[in-house]
DSSP file (Angstrom, degrees, kcal/mol; ACC not computed):
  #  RESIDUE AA STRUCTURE BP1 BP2  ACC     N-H-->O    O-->H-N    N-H-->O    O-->H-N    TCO  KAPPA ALPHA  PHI   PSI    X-CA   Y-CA   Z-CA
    1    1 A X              0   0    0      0, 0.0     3,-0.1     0, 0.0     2,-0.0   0.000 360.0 360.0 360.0 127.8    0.0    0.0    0.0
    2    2 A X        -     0   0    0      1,-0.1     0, 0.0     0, 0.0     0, 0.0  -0.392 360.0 -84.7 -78.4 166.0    1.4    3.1   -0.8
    3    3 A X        -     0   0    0      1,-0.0     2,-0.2    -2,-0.0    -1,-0.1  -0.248  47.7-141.0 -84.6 148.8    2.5    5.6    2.1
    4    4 A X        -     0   0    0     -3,-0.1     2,-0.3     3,-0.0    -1,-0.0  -0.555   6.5-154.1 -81.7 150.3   -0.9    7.9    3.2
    5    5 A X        -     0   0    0     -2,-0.2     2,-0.3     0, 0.0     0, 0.0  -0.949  24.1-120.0-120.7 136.9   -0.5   11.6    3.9
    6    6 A X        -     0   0    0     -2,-0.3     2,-0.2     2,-0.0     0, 0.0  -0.543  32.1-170.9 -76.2 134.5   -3.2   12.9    6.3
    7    7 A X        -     0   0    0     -2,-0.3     2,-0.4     2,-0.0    -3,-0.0  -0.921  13.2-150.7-128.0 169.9   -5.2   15.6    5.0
    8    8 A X        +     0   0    0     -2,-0.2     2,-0.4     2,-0.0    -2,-0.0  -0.995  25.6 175.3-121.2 127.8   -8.0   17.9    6.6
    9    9 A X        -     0   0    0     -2,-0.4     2,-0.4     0, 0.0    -2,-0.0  -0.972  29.4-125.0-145.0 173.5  -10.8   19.3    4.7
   10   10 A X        +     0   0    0     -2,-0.4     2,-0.2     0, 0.0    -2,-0.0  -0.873  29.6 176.5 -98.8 119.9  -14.1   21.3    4.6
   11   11 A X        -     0   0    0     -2,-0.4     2,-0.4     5,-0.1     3,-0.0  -0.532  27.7-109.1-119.4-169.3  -17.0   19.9    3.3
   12   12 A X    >>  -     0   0    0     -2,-0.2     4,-2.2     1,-0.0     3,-0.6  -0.853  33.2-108.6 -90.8 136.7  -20.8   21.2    3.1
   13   13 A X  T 34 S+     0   0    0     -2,-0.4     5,-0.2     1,-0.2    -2,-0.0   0.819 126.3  42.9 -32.9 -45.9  -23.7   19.8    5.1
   14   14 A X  T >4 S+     0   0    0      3,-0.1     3,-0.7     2,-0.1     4,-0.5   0.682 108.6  66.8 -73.9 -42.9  -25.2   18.0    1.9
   15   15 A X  T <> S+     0   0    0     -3,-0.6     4,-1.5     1,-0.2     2,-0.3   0.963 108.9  32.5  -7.0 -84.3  -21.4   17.0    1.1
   16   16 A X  T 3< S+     0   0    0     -4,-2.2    -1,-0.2     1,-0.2    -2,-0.1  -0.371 109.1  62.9-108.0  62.3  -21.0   14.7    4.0
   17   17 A X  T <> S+     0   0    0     -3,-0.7     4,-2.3    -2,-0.3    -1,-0.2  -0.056 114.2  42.3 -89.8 -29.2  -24.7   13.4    4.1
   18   18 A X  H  > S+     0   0    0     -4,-0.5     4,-2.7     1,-0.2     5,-0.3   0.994 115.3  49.8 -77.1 -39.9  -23.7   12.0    0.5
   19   19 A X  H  X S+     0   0    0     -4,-1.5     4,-1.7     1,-0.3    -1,-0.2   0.813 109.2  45.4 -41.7 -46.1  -20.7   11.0    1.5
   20   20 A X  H  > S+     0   0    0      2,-0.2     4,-4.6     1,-0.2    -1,-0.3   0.866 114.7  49.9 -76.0 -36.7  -21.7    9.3    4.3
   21   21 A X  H  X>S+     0   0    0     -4,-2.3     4,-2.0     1,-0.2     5,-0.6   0.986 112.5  52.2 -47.0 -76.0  -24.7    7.6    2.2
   22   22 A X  H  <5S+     0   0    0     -4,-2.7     6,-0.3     2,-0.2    -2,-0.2   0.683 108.5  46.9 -32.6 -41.1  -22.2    6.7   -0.4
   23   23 A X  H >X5S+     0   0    0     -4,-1.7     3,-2.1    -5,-0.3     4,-1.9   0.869 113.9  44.5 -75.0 -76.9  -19.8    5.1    1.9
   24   24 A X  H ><5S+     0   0    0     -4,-4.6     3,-1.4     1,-0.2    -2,-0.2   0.807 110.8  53.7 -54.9 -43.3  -22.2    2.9    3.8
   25   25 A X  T 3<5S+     0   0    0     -4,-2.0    -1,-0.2     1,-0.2    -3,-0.1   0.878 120.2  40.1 -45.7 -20.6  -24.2    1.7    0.4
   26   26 A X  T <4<S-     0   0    0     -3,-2.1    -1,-0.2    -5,-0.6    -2,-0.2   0.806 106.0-127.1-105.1  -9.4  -20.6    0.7   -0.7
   27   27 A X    <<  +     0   0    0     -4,-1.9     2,-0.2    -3,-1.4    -3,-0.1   0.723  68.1 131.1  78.4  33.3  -19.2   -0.7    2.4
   28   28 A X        -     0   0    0     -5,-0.3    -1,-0.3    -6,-0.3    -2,-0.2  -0.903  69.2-101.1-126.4 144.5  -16.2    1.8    2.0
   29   29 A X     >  -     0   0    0     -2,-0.2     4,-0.8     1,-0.1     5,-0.2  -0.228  37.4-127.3 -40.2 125.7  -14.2    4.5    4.4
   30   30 A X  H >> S+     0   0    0      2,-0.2     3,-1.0     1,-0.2     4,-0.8   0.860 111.6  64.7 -56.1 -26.9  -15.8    7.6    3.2
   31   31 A X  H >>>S+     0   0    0      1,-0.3     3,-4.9     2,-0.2     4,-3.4   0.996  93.8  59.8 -57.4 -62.9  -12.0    8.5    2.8
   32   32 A X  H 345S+     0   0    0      1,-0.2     4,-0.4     2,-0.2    -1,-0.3   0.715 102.8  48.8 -44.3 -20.8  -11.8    6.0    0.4
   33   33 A X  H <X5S+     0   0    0     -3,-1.0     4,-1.1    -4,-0.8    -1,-0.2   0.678 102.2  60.7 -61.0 -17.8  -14.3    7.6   -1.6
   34   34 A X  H <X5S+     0   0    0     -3,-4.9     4,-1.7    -4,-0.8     3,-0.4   0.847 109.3  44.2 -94.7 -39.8  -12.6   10.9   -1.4
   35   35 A X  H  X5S+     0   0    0     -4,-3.4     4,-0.9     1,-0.2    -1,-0.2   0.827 111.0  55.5 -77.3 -11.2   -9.2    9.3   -3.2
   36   36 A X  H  4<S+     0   0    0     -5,-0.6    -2,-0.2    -4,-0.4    -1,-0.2   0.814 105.4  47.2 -93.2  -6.6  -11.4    7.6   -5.7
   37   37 A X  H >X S+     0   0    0     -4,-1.1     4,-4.0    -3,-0.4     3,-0.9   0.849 110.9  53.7 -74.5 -58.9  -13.0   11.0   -6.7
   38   38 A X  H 3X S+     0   0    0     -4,-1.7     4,-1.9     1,-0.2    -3,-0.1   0.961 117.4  43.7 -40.8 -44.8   -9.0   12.7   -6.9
   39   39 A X  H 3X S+     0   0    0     -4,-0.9     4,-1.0     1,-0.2    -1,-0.2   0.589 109.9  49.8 -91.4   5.9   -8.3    9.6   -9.4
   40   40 A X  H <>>S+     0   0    0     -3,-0.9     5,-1.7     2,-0.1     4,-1.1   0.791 110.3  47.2-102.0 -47.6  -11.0    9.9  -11.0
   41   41 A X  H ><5S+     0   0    0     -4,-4.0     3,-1.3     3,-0.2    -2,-0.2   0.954 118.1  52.6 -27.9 -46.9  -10.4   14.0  -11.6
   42   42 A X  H 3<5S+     0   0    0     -4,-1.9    -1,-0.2    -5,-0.4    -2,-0.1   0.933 101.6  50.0 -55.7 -49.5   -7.1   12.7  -12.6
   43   43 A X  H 3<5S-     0   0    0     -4,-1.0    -1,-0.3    -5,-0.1    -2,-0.2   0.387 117.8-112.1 -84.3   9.4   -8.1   10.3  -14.8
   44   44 A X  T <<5S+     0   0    0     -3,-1.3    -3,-0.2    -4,-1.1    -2,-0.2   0.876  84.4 118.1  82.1  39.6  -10.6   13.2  -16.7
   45   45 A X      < +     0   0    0     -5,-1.7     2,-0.3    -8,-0.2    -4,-0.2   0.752  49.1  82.4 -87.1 -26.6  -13.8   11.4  -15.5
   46   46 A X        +     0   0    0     -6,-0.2     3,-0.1    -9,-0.2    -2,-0.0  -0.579  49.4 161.7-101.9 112.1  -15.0   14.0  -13.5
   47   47 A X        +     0   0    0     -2,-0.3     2,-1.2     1,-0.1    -1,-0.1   0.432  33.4 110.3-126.4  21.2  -16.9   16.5  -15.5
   48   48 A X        +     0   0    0      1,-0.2     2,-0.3     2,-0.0    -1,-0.1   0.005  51.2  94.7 -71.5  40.6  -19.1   18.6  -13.4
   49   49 A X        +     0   0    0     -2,-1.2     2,-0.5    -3,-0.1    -1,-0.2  -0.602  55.8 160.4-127.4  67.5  -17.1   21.8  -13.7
   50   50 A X        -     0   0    0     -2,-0.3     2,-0.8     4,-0.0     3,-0.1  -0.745  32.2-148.1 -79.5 125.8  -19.3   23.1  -16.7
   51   51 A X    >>  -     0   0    0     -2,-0.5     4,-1.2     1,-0.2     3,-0.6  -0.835   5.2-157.6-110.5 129.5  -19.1   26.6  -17.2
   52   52 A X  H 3> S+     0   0    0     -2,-0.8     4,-1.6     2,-0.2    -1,-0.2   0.840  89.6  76.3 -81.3 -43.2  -22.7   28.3  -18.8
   53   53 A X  H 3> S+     0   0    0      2,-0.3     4,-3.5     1,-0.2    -1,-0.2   0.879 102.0  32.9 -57.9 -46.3  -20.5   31.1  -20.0
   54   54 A X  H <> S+     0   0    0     -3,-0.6     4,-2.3     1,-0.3     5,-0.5   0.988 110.9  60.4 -85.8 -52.8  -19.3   29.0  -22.9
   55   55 A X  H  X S+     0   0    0     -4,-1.2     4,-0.6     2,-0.3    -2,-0.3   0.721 106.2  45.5  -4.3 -49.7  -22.1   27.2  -23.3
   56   56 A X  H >X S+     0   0    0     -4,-1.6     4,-1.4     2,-0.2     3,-0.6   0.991 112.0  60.0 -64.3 -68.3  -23.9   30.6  -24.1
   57   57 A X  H 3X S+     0   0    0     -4,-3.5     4,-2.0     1,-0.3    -2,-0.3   0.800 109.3  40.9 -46.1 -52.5  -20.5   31.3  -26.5
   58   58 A X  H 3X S+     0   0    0     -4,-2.3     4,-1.9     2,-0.2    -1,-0.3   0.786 112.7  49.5 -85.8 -10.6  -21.2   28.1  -28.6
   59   59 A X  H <X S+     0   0    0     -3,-0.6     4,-1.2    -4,-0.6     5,-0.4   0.923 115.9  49.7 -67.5 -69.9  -25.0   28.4  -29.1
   60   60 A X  H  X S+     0   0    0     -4,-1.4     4,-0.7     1,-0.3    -2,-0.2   0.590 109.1  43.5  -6.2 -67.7  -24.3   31.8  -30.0
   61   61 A X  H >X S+     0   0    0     -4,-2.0     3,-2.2     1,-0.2     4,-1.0   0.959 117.8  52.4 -73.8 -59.2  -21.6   31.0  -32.5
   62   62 A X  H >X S+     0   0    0     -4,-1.9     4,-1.4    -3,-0.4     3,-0.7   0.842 109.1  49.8 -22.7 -56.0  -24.3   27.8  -33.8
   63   63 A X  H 3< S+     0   0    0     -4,-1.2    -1,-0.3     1,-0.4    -2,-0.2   0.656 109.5  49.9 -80.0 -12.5  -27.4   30.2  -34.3
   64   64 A X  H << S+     0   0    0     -3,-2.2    -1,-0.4    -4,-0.7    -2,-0.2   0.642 114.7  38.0-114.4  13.9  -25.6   32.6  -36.2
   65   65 A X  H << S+     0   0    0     -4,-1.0    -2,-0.2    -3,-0.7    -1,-0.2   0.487 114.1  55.7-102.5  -1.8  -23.9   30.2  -38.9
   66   66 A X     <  +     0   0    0     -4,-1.4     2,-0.2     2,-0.1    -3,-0.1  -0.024  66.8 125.3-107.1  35.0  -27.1   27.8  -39.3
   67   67 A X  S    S-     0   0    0     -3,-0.2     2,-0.2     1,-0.0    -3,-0.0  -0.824  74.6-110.7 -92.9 155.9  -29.9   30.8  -40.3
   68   68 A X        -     0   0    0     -2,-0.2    -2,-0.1     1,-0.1     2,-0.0  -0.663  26.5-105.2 -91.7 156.5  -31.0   29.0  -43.8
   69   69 A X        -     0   0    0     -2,-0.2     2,-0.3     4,-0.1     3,-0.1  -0.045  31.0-115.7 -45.7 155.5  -30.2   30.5  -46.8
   70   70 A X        -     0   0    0      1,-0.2    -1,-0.1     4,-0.0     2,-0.0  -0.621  54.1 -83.8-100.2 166.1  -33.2   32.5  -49.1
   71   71 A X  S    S+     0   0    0     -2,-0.3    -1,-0.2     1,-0.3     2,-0.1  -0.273 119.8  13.4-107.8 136.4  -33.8   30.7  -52.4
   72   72 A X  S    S+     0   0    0      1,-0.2    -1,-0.3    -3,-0.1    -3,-0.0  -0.088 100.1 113.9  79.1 -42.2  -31.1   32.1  -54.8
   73   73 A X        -     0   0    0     -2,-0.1     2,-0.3     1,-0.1    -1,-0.2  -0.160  52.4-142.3 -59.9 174.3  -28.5   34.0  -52.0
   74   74 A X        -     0   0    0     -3,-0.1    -1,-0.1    -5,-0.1    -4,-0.0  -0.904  25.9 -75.4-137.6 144.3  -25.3   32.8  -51.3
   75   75 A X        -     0   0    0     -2,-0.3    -1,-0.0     1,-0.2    -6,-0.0  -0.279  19.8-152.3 -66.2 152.5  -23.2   32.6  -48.3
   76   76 A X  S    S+     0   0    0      2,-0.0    -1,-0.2     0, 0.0     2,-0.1   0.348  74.9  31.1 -67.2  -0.1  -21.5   35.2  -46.4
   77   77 A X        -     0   0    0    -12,-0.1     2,-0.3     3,-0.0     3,-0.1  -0.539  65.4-135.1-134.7-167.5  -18.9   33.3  -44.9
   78   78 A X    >>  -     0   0    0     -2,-0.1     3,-2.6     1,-0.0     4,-0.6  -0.905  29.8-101.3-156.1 164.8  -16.3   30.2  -45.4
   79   79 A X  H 3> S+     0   0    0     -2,-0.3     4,-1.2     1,-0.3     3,-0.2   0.649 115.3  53.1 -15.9 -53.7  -15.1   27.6  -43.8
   80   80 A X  H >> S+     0   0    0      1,-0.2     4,-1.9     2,-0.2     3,-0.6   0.906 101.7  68.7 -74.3 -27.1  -12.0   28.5  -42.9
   81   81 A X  H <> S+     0   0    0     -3,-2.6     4,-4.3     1,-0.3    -2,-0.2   0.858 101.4  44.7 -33.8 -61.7  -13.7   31.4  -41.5
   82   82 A X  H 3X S+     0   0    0     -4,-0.6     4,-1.6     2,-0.2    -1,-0.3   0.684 111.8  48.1 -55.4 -43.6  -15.2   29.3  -39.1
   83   83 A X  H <X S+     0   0    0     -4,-1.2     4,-1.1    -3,-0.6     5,-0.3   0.918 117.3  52.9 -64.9 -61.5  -11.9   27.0  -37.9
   84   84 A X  H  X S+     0   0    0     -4,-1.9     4,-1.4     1,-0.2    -2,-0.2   0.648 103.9  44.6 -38.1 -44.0  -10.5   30.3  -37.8
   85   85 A X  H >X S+     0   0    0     -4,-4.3     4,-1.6    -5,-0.2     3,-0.6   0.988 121.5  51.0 -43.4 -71.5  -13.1   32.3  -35.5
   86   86 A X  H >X S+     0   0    0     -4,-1.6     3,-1.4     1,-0.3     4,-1.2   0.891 104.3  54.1 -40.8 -63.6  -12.8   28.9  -33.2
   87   87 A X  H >< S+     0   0    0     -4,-1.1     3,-1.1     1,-0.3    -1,-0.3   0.761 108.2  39.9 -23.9 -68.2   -9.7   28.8  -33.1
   88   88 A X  H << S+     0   0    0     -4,-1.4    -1,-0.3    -3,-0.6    -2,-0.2   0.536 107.6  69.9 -77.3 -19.0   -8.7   32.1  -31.8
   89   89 A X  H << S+     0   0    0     -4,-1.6     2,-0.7    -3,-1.4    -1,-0.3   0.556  88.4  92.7 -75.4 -26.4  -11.9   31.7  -29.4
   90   90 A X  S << S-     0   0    0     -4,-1.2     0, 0.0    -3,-1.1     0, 0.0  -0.742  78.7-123.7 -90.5 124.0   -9.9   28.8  -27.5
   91   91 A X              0   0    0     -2,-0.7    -2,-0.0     1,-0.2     0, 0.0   0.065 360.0 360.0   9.3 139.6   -8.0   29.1  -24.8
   92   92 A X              0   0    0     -4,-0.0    -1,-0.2     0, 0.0    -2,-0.0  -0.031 360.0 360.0-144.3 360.0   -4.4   27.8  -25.3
């Protein structure tokens, strides 16, 4: 078993009522849940850190390249247009 470090942490009332649920239906130390939630962050399972801001940003971006064409018109834009907008829109 590899060596433990003791940690102390703050949790919410609603926190450790789940926890605690969660441990006894699984017959595990609620600590052991709290390192299988860290490996699971680790391992990119974890995705509740959604942010509505970007969310907003891609509808946005959706609604305004999908309005349908009128009978004869032509598009405004291209493709590359599009990587290109994304692109510079990301983070790096």
């Amino acid at each position: 078993m590899a060596k433990m470090v003791r940690k102390q942490v703050y949790i919410d009332a609603r926190q450790e009522r789940s926890l605690k649920r969660r441990a006894r239906s699984l017959g595990v130390p609620e600590a052991e849940l709290i390192r299988r939630g860290i490996d699971a962050l680790d391992q990119g399972a974890a995705t509740t850190d959604r942010d509505p801001t970007q969310w907003r940003a891609a509808r946005a971006f959706i609604l305004r390249h999908r309005r349908p064409l009128a009978t004869g018109a032509t598009r405004t834009w291209r493709r590359d247009e599009l990587y290109e907008e994304r692109l510079h829109a990301r983070p790096r």
